[in-house]
C-alpha positions as CSV (number, residue, x, y, z in Angstrom):
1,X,-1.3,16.3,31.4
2,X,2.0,15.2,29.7
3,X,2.7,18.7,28.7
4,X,2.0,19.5,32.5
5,X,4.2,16.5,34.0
6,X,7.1,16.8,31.1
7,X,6.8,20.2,30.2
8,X,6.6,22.6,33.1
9,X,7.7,20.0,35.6
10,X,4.6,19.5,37.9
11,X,4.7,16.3,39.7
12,X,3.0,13.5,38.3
13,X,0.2,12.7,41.4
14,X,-1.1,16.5,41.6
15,X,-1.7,16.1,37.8
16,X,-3.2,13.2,38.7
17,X,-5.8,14.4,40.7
18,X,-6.3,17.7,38.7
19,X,-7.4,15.8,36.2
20,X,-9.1,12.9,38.4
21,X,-6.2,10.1,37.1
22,X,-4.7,7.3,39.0
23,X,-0.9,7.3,39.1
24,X,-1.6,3.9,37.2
25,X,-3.6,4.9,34.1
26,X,-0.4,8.0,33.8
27,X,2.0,5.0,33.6
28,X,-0.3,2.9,31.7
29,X,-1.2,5.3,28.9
30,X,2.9,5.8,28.2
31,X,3.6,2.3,27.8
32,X,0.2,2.6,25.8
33,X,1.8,5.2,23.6
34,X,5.3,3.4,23.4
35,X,3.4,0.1,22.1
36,X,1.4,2.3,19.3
37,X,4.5,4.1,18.2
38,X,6.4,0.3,17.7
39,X,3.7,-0.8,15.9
40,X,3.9,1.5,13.5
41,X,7.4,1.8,12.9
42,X,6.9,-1.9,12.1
43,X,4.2,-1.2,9.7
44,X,6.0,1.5,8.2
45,X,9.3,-0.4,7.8
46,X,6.7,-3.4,5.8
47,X,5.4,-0.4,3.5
48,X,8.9,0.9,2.6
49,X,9.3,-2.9,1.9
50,X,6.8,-3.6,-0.2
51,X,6.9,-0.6,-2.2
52,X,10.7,-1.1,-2.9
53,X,9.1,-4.3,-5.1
54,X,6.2,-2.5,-6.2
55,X,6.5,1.5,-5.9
56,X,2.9,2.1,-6.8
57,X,0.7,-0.1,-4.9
58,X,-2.3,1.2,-3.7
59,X,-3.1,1.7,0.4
60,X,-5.7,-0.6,0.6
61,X,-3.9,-3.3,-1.3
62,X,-1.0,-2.5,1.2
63,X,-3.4,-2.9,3.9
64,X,-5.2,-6.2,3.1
65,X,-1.3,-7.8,2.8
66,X,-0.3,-6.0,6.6
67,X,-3.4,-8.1,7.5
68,X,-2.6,-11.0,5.4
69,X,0.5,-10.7,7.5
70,X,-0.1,-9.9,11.0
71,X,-4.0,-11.0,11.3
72,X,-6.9,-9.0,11.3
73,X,-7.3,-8.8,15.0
74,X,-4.0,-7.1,15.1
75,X,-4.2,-5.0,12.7
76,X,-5.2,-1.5,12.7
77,X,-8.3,-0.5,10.5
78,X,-8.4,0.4,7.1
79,X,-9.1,4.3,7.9
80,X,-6.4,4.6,10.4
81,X,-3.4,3.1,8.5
82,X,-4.3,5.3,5.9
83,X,-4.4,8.4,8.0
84,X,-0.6,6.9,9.1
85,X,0.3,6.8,5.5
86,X,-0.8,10.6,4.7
87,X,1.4,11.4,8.2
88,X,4.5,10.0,6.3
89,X,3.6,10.8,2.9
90,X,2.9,7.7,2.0
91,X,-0.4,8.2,0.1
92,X,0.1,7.7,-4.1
93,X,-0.9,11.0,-5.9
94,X,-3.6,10.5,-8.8
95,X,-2.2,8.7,-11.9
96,X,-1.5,10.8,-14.6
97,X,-3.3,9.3,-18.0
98,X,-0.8,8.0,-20.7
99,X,-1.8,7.6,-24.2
100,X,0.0,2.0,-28.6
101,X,-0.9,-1.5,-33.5
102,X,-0.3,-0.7,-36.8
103,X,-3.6,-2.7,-38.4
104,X,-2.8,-1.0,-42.0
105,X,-1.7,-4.6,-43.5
106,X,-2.1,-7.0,-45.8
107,X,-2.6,-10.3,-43.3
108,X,-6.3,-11.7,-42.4
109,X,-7.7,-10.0,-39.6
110,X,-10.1,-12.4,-37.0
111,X,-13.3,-12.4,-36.1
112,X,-13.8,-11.7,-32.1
113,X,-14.9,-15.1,-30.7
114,X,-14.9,-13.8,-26.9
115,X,-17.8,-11.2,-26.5
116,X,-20.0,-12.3,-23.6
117,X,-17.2,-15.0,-23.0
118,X,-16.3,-15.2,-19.5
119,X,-13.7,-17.8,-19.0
120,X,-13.8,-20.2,-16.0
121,X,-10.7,-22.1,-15.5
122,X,-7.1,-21.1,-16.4
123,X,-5.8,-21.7,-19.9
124,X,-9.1,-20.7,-21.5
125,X,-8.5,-17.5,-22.5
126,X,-5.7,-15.5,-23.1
127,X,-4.8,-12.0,-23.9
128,X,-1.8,-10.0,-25.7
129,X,-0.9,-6.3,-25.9
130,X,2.8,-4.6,-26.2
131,X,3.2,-1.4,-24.4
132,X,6.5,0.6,-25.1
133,X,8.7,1.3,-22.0
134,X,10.4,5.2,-21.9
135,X,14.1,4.5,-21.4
136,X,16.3,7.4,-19.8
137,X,18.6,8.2,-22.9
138,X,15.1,8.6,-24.9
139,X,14.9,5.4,-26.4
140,X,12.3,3.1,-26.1
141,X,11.8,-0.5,-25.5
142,X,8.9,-2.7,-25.7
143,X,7.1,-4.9,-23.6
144,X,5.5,-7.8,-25.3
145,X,2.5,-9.3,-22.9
146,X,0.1,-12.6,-22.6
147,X,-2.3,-12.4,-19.9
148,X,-4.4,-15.7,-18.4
149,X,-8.2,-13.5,-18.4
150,X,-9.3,-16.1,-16.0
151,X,-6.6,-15.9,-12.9
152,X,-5.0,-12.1,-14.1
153,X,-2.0,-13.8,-14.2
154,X,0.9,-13.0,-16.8
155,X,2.1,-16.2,-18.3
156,X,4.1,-14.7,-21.0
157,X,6.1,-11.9,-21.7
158,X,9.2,-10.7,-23.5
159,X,11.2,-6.9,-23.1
160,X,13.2,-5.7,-26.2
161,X,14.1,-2.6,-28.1
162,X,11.6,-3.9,-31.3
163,X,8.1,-4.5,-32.3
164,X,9.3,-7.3,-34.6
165,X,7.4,-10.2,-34.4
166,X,9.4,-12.7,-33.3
167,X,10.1,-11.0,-30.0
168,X,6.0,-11.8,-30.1
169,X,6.1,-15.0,-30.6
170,X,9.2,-15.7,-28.0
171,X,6.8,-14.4,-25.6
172,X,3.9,-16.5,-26.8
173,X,6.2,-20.0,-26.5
174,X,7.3,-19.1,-23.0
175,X,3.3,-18.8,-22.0
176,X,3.1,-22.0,-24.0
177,X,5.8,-23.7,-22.3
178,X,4.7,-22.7,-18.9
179,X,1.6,-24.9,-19.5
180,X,3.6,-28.2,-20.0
181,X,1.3,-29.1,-22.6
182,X,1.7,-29.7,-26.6
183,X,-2.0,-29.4,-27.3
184,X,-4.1,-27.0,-26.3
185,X,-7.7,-27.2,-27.5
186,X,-10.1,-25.7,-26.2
187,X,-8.0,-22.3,-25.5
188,X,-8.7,-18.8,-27.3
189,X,-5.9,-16.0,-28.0
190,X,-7.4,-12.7,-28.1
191,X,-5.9,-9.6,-29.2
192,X,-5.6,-6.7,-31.5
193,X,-5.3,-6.6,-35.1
194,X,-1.4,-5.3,-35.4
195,X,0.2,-7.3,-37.8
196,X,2.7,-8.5,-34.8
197,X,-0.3,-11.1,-34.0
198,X,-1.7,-11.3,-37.9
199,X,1.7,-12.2,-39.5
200,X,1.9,-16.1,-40.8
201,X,4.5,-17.0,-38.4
202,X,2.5,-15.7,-34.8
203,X,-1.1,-17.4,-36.5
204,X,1.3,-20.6,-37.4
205,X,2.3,-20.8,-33.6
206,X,-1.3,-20.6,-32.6
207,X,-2.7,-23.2,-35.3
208,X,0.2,-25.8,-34.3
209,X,-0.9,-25.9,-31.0
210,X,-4.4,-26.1,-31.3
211,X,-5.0,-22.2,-29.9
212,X,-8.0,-20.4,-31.1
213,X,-7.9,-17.1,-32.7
214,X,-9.7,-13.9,-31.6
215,X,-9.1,-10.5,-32.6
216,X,-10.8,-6.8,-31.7
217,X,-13.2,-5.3,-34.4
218,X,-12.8,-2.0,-34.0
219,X,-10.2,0.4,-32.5
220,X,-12.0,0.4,-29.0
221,X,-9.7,-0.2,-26.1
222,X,-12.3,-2.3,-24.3
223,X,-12.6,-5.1,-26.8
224,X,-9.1,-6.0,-25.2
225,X,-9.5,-4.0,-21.9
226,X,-8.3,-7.3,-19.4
227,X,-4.4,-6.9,-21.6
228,X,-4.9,-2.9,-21.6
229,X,-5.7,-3.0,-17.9
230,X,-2.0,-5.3,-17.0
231,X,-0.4,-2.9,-19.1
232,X,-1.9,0.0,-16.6
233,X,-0.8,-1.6,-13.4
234,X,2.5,-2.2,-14.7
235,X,3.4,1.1,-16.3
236,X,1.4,3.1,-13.4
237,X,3.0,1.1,-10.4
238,X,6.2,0.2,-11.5
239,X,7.4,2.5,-14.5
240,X,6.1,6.0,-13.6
241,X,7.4,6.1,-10.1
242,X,10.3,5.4,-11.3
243,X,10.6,7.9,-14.4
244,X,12.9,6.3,-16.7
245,X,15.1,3.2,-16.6
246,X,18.6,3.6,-17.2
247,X,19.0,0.9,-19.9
248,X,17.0,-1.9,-21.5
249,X,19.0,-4.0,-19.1
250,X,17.9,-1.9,-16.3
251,X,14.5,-1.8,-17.1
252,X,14.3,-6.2,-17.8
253,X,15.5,-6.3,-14.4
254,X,13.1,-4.4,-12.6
255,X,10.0,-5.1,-14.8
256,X,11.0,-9.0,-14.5
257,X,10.9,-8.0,-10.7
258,X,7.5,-7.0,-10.4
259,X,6.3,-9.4,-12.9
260,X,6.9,-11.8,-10.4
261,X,5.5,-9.9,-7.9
262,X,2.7,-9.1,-9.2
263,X,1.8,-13.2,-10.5
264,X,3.0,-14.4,-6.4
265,X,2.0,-11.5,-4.4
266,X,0.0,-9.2,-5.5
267,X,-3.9,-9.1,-4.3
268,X,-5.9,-8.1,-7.7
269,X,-9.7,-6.3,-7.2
270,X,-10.8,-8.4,-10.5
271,X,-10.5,-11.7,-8.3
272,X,-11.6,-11.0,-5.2
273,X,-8.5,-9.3,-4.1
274,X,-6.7,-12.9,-4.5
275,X,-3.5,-13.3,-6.0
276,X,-3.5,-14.6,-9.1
277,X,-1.1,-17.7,-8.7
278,X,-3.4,-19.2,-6.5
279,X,-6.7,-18.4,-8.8
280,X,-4.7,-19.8,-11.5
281,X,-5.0,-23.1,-10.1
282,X,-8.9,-22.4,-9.2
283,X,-11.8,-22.8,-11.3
284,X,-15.2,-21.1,-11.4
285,X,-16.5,-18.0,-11.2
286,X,-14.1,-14.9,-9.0
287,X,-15.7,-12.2,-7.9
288,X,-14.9,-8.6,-8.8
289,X,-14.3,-6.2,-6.5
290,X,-15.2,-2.8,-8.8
291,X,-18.6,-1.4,-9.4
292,X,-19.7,-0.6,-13.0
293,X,-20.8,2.9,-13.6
294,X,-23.8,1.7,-14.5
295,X,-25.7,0.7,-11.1
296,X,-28.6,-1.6,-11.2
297,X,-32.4,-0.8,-9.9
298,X,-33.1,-1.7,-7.0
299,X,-35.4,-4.6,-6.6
300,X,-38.7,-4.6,-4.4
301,X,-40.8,-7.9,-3.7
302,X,-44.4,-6.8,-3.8
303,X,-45.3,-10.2,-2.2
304,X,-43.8,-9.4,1.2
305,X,-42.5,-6.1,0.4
306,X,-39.0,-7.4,1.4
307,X,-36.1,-5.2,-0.1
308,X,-33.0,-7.4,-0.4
309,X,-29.4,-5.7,0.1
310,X,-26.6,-7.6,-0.5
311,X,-23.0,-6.4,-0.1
312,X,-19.8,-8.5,-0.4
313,X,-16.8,-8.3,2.1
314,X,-14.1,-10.1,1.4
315,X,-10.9,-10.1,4.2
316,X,-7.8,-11.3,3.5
317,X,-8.3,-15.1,5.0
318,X,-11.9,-15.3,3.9
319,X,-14.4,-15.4,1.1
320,X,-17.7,-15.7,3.0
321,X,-20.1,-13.0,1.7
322,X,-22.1,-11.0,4.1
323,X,-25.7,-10.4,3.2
324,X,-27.7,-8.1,4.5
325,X,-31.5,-8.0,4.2
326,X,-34.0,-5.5,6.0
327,X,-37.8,-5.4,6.0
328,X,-39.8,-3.0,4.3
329,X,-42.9,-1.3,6.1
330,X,-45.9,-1.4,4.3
331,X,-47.2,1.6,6.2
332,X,-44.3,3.6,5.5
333,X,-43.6,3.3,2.0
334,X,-47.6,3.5,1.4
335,X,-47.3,6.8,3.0
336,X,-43.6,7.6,1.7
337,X,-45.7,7.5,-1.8
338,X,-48.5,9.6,-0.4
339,X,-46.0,12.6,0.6
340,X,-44.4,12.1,-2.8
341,X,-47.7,12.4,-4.7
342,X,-48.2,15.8,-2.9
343,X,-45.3,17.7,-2.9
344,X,-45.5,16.8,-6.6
345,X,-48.6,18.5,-6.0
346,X,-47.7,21.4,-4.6
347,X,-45.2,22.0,-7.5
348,X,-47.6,22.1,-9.9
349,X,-49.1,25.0,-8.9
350,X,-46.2,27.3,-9.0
């Protein structure tokens, strides 16, 4: 009808009643259009800005913050903005896997004190790692890291063109500091067994302030997967998009940049999509957002033959779960098991 009335010129009440229209709905369904087409250039123009803080951010992180922002009512659904995004090439490509601890020394190595720990409050448990950062001349810098495990939420960290270990422990006394506490019993350090966190001088740090000391046993990523994983976000959302950093200088900047982005703004699927400033402050169990690979059976009551399915949705200004539950037949899975026991039958005999 447009094409007919904008295109070829017919008048707009005999393509009306062609195609059985009002005059009315025409007008309505441009103003329609014109409202659709502002909505997205506002939703576009809050993308561009986010992703000039964070260049890798994920659509539906994007989308829970658009909501966050303009309310769920208001909001297109989670299906459509990303069908906007792949109209403006918007949608991230796949990460490309990137393959850092010399443990050949002569220090004491710890015992892991954190398997099947799972910390509830902040300041229970933290975790260090250094990545190395690719620098546009070829050098490299690295990035020291301390991670809260509880609330996701970096508390220390340091950028320089060493491993040497007091660029380590400058990051460990600024997570220190942060605290505004002298003691702290009660808290664990975990990490891996390079000799930046084995040396007397980081372990002297720890001991004069009451900090626990965990190490990995092995060389398996996982044992310190929560500091592996902040070194993925960072790297894959704000290093790789941008290929190299000009300097060390350039690269502090930037990195400092996101690192407060990321502790202030930044939903995180570990913590129920929260950010972790405010879960910082929190205490008590968070719920994750990702699935293991290894999915559970599912569970039948024989009592009542009542099959419980429970599923979590979490919006952006709520943490109610939803729970579903529906009611088994008897009849029907008496005589679902009846079909199965024949066709099992049947194959048998072939």
């Amino acid at each position: 009808m447009t094409e007919l009335v904008e295109g070829r010129g017919l008048k707009v009440t005999l393509s009306c009643r062609l195609f059985g229209h009002t005059r009315q709905a025409w007008y309505q369904s441009k103003v329609d259009v014109a409202a659709e087409v502002e909505r997205e250039r506002l939703l576009l123009e809050n993308v561009h800005e986010i992703r000039q803080e964070d260049p890798r951010i994920g659509g539906y992180k994007l989308w829970l913050m658009l909501c966050a922002i303009y309310g769920r009512e208001k909001m297109m659904g989670r299906d459509s903005f990303f069908a906007l995004l792949r109209r403006h090439s918007l949608m991230l490509p796949p990460p490309k896997p990137r393959h850092t601890t010399n443990s050949n020394h002569r220090y004491h190595k710890w015992k892991n004190l954190i398997k099947d720990f799972v910390p509830m409050a902040a300041n229970q448990l933290w975790v260090a790692d250094i990545t190395y950062i690719m620098l546009n001349n070829g050098d490299v810098c690295y990035l020291h890291l301390i991670t809260d495990a509880y609330s996701r939420m970096i508390v220390g960290w340091e950028l320089a063109d060493t491993l040497r270990a007091a660029i380590t422990i400058k990051a460990l006394e600024g997570a220190i500091s942060q605290t505004g506490r002298i003691s702290l019993e009660g808290l664990i350090h975990h990490s891996d067994r390079g000799v930046q966190y084995c040396c007397d001088e980081y372990v002297g740090v720890l001991k004069k302030h009451g900090i626990k000391i965990s190490m990995t046993e092995d060389y398996n990523p996982t044992d310190n997967a929560i500091a592996e994983r902040t070194n993925g976000i960072i790297k894959s959302e704000t290093v790789y998009s941008r290929k190299t950093f000009n300097s060390m200088e350039h690269a502090k900047d930037i990195i400092g940049r996101f690192i407060n982005f990321y502790n202030y703004r930044r939903p995180h699927m570990s913590i129920g999509y929260k950010i972790p400033a405010v879960v910082h402050i929190e205490n008590g169990p968070q719920k994750k957002m990702w699935k293991n690979n290894n999915y559970p059976n599912k569970m039948c009551k024989n009592e009542n033959n009542e099959i419980s399915l429970s599923h979590q949705i979490m919006w952006p200004d709520s943490c109610v779960p939803i729970k579903l539950k529906c009611q088994a037949d008897q009849h029907g899975i008496e005589k679902g098991d009846n079909h199965l026991s024949m066709a099992r039958k049947r194959m048998s005999t072939y």
